[in-house]
Every structure is written in structure tokens, then in C-alpha cells.
GUVEXPA-272533 format. One record per atom (N, C-alpha, C): residue in three letters; residue number from 1; atom name; x, y, z. Coordinates in nm, 4 decimals. Example, Ala and Ser with C-alpha at 12.3 -4.5 7.8 and 13.67 -1.06 7.14 Angstrom:
BEGIN
["ALA",1,"N",[1.3190,-0.5690,0.7800]] ["ALA",1,"CA",[1.2300,-0.4500,0.7800]] ["ALA",1,"C",[1.3200,-0.3300,0.7800]] ["SER",2,"N",[1.2850,-0.2250,0.7080]] ["SER",2,"CA",[1.3670,-0.1060,0.7140]] ["SER",2,"C",[1.2900,0.0030,0.7870]] 
This chain:
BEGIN
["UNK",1,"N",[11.4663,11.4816,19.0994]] ["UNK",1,"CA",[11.5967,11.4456,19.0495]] ["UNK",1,"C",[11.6097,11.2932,19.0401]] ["UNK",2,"N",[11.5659,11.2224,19.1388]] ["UNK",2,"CA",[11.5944,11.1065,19.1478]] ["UNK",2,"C",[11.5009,11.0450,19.0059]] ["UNK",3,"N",[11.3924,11.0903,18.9929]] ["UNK",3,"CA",[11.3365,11.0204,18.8709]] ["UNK",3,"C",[11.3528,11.0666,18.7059]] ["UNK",4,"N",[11.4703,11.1811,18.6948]] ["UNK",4,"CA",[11.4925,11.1965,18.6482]] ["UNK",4,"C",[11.6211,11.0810,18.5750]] ["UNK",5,"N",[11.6526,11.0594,18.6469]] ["UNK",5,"CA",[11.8511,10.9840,18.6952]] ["UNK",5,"C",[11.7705,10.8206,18.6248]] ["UNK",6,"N",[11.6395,10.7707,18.7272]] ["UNK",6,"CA",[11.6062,10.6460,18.6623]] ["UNK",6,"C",[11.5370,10.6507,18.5108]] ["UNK",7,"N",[11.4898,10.7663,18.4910]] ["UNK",7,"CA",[11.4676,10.7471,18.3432]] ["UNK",7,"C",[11.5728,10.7636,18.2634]] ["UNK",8,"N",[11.6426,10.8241,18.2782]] ["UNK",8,"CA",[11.7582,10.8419,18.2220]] ["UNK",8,"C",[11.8602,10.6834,18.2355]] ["UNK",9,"N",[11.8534,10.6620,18.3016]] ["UNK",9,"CA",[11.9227,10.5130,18.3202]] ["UNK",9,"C",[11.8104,10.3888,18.2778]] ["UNK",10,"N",[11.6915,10.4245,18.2556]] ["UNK",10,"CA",[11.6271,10.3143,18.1549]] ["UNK",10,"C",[11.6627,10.3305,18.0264]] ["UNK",11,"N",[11.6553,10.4570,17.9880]] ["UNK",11,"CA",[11.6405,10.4916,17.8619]] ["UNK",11,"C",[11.7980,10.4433,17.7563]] ["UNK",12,"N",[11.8944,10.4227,17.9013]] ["UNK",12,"CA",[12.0489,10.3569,17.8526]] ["UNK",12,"C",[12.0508,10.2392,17.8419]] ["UNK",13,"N",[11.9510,10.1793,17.9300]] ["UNK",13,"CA",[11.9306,9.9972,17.9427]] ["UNK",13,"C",[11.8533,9.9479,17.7831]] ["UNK",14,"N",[11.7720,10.0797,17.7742]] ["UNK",14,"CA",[11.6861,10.0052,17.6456]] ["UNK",14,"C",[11.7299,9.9987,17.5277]] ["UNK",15,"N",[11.8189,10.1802,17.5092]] ["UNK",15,"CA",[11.9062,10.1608,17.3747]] ["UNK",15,"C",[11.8494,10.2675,17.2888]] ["UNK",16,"N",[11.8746,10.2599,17.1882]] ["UNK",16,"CA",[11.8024,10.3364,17.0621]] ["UNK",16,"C",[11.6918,10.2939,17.0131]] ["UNK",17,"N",[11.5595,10.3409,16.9746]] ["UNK",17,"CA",[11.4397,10.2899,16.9516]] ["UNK",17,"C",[11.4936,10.2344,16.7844]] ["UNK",18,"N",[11.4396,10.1005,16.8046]] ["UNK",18,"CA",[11.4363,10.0085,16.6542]] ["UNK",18,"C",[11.3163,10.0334,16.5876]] ["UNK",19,"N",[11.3035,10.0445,16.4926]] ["UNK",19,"CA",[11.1475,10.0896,16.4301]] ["UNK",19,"C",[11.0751,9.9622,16.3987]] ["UNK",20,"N",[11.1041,9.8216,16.4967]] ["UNK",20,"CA",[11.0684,9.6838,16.4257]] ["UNK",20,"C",[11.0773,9.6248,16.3013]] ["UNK",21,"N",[11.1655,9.7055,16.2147]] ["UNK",21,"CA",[11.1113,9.6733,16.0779]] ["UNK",21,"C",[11.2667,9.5420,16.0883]] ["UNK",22,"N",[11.2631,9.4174,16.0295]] ["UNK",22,"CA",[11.2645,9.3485,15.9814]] ["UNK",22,"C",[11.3787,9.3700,15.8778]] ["UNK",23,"N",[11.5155,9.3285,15.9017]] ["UNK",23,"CA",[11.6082,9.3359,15.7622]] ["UNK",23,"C",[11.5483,9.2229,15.6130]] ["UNK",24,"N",[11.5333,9.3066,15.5053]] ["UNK",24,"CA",[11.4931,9.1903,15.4302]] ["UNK",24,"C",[11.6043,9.1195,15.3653]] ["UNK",25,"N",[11.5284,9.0087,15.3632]] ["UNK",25,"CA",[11.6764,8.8621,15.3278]] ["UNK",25,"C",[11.6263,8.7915,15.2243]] ["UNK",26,"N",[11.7278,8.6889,15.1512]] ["UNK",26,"CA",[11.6934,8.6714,15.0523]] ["UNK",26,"C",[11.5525,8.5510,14.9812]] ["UNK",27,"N",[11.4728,8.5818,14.9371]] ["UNK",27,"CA",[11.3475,8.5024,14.9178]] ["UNK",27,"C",[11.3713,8.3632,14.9145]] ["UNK",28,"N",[11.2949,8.3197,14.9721]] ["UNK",28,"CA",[11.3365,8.1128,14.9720]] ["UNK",28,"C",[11.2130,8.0793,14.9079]] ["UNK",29,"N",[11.0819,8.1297,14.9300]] ["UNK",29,"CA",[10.9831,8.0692,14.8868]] ["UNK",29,"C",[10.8469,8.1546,14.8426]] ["UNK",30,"N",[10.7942,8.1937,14.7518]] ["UNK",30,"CA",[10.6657,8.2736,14.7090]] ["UNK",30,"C",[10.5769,8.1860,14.6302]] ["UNK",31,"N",[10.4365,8.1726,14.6433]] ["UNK",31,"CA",[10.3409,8.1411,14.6096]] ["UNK",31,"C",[10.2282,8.2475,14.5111]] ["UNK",32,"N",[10.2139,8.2481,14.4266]] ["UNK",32,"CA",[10.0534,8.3674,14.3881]] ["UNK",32,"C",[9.9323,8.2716,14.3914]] ["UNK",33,"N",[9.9216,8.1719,14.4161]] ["UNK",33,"CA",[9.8077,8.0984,14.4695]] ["UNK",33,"C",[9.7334,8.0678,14.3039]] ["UNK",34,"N",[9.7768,8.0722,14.2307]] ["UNK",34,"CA",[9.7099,8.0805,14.1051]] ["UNK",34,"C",[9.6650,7.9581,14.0234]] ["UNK",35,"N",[9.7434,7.8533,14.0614]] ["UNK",35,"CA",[9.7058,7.7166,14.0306]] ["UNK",35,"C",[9.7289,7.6325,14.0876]] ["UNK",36,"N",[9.6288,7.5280,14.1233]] ["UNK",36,"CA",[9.5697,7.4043,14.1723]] ["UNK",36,"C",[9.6912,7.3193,14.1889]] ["UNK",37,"N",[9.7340,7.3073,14.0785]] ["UNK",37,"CA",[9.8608,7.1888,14.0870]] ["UNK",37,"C",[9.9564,7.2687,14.1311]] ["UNK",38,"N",[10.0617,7.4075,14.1366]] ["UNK",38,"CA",[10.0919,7.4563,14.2463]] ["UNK",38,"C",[10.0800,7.4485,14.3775]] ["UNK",39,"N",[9.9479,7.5069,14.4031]] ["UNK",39,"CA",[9.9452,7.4582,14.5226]] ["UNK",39,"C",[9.8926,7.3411,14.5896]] ["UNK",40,"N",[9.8756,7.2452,14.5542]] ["UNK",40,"CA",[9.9153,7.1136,14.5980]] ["UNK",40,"C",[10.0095,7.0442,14.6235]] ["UNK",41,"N",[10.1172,7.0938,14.5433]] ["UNK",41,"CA",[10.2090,7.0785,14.5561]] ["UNK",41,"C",[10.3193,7.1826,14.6541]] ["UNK",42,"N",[10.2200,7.2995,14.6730]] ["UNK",42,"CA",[10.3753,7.3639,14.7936]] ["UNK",42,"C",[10.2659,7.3426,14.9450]] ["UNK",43,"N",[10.1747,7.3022,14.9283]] ["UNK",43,"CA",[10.0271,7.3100,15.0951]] ["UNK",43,"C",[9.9996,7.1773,15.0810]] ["UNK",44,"N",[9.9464,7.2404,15.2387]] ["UNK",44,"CA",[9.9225,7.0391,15.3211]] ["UNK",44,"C",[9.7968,7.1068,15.3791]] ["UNK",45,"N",[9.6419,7.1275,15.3092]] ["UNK",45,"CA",[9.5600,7.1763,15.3172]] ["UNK",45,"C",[9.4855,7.0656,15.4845]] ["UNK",46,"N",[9.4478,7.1495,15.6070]] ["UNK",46,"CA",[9.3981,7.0733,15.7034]] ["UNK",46,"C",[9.2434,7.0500,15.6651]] ["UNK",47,"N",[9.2018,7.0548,15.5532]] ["UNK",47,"CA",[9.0853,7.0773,15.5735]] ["UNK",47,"C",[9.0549,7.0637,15.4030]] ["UNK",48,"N",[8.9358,6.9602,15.3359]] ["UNK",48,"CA",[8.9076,6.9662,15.2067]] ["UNK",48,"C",[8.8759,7.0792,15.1375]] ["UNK",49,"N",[8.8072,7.1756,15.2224]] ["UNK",49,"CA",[8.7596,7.2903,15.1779]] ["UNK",49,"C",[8.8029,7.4193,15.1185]] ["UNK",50,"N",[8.9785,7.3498,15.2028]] ["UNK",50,"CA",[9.0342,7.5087,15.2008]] ["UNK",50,"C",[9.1102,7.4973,15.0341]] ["UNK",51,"N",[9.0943,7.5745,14.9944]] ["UNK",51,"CA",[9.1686,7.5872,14.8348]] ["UNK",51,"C",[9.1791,7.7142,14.7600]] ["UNK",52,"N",[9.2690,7.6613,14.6449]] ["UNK",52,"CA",[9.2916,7.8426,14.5571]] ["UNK",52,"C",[9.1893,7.8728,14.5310]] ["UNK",53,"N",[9.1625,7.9803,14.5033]] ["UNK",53,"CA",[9.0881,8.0483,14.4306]] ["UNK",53,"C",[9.0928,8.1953,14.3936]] ["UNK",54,"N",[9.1184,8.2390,14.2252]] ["UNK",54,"CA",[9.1399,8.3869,14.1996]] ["UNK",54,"C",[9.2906,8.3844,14.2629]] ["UNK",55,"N",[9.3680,8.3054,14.2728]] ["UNK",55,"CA",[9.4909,8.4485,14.3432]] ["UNK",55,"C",[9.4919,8.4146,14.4648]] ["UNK",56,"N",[9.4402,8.3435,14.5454]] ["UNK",56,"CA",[9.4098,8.3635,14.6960]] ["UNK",56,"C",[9.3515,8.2381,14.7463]] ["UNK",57,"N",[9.3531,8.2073,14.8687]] ["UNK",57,"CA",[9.3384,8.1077,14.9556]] ["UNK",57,"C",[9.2153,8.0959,14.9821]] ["UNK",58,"N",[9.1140,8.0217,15.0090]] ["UNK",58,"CA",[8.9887,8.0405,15.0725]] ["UNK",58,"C",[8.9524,7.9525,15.2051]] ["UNK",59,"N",[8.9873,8.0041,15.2998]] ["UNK",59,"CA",[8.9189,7.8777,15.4133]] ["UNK",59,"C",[8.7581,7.8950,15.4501]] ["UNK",60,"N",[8.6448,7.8613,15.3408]] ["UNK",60,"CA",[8.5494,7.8312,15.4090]] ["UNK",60,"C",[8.4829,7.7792,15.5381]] ["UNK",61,"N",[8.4814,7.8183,15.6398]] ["UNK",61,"CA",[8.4363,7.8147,15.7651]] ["UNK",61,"C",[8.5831,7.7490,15.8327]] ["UNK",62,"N",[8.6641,7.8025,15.7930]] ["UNK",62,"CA",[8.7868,7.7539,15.8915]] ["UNK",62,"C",[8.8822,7.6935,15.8034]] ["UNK",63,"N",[8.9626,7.6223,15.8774]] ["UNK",63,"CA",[9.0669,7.5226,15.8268]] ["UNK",63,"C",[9.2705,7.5486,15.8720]] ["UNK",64,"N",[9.2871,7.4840,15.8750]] ["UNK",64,"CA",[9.4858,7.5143,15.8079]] ["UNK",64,"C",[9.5251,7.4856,15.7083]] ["UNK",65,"N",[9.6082,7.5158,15.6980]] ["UNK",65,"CA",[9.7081,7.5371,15.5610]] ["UNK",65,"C",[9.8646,7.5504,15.6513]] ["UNK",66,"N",[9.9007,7.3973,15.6333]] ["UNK",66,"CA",[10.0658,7.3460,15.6099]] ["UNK",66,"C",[10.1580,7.3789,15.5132]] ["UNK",67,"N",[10.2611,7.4641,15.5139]] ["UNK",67,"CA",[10.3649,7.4361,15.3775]] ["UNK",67,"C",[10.4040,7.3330,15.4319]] ["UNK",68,"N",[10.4403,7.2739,15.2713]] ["UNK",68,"CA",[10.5450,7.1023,15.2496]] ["UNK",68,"C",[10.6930,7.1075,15.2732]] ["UNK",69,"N",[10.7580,7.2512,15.2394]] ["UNK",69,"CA",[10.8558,7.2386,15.2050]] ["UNK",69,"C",[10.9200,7.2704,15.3755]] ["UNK",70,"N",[11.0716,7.2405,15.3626]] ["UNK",70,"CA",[11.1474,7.3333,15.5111]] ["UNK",70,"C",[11.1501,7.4301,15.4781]] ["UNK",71,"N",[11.1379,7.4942,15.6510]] ["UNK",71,"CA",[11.1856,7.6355,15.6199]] ["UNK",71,"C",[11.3249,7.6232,15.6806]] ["UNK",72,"N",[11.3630,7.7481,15.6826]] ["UNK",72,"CA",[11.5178,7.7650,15.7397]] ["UNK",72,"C",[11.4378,7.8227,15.9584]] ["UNK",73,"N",[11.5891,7.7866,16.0310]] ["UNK",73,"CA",[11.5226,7.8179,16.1247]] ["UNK",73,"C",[11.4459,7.9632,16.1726]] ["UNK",74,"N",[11.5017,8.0577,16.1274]] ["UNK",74,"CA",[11.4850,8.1757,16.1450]] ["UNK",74,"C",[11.4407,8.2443,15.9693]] ["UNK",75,"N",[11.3037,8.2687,15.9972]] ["UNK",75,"CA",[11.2375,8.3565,15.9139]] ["UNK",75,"C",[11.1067,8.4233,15.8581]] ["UNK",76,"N",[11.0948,8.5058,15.8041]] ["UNK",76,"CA",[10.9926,8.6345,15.8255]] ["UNK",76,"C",[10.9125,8.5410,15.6834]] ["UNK",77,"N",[10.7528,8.5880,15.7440]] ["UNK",77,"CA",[10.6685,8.5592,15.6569]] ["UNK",77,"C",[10.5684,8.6939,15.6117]] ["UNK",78,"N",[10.5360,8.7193,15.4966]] ["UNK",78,"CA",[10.4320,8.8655,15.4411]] ["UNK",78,"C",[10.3421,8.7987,15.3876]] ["UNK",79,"N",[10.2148,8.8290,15.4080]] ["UNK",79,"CA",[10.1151,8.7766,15.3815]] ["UNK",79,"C",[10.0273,8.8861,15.3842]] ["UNK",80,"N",[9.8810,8.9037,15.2878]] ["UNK",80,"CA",[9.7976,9.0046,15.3144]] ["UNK",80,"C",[9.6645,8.9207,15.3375]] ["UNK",81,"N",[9.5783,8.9814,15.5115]] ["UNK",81,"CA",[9.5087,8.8771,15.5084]] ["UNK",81,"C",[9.3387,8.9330,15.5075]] ["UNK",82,"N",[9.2665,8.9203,15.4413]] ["UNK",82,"CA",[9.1355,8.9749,15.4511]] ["UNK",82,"C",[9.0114,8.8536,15.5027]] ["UNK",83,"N",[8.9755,8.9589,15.6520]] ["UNK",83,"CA",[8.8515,8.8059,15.7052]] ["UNK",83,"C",[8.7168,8.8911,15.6556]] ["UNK",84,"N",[8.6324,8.7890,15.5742]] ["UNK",84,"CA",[8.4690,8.8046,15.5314]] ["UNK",84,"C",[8.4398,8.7449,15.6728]] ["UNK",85,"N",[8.3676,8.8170,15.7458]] ["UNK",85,"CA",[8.3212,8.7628,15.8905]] ["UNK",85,"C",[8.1138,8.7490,15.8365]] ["UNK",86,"N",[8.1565,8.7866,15.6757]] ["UNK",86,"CA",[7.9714,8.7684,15.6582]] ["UNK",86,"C",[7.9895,8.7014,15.5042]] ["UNK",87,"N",[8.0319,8.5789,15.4649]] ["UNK",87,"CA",[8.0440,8.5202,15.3026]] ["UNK",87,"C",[7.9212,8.5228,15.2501]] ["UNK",88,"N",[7.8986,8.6003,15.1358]] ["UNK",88,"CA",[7.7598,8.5538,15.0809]] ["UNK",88,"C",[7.6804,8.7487,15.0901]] ["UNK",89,"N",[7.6914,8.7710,15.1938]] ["UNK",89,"CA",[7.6287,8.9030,15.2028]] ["UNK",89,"C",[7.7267,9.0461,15.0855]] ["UNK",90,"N",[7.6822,9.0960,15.0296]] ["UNK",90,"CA",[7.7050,9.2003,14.9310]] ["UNK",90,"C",[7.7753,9.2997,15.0142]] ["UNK",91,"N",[7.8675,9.3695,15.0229]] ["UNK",91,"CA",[7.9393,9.4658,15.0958]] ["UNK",91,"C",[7.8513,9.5664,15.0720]] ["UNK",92,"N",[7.8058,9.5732,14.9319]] ["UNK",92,"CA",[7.7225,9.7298,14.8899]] ["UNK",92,"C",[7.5938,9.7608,14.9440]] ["UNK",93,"N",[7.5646,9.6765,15.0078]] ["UNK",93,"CA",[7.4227,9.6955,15.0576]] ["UNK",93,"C",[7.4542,9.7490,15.2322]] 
């Protein structure tokens, strides 16, 4: 009984399960990475190497990537991120 009573009294402390998802708000800033002078103009590349390419970012053996602009204090970033942990090697093989 008694551990019935404390789960029951966590389960009031914690609330209703949130599914994490994120209210979406209104867009301040999107990139498609598609041109050079774009993004030079919205990135503060840490590193010479790192640059567009196709659509997409490339950090050859590392690097950062600064935005220029402010953000607001509070807000959500989406990004899709794919690591080649082998550049150069053929997936098909």
C-alpha cells in the first residue's frame, strides 16, 4: 500500500506526460546551403575548409560553423545531420 500511495503521489508531482515535441513558432532564419555568397554571408566558418557544397555543409576533418546573425533568446534549431566516419570509401562496396 504504502508504495502504491508514493507512486501515485509521484505520478501527481510529475503531471501529464509531454511528448517533448516543441510548439512550432514563427521562422526567423533558414538557409539551403546552396550558394557561396549566401553563405558567407549568414556563417562565420571556424575553419577554411568547412564550406557549401550540393545543398549542404561539409566539415572536412572537423571545424565550426558560427551564424552572423542574432538569435532571439529562446529558440529551436532543425537540422538533418549525416557523419561519413569513412570520406572517400564507396558505401557500395
Amino acid at each position: 500500500m504504502k508504495r502504491t500511495v508514493m507512486l501515485a503521489g509521484l505520478a501527481l508531482c510529475l503531471g501529464p506526460p509531454h511528448g517533448g515535441a516543441q510548439e512550432r513558432g514563427t521562422p526567423i532564419f533558414s538557409d539551403t546551403f546552396e550558394t557561396t555568397a549566401t553563405f558567407a554571408g549568414n556563417w562565420a566558418p571556424g575553419d577554411k575548409r568547412v564550406r557549401p557544397e550540393a545543398g549542404r555543409v561539409v566539415f572536412p576533418g572537423g571545424g565550426t560553423l558560427v551564424m552572423r546573425g542574432d538569435t532571439p533568446a529562446e529558440f529551436v534549431a532543425e537540422m538533418e545531420i549525416t557523419v561519413d566516419l569513412h570520406p572517400g570509401l564507396d558505401a557500395g562496396k
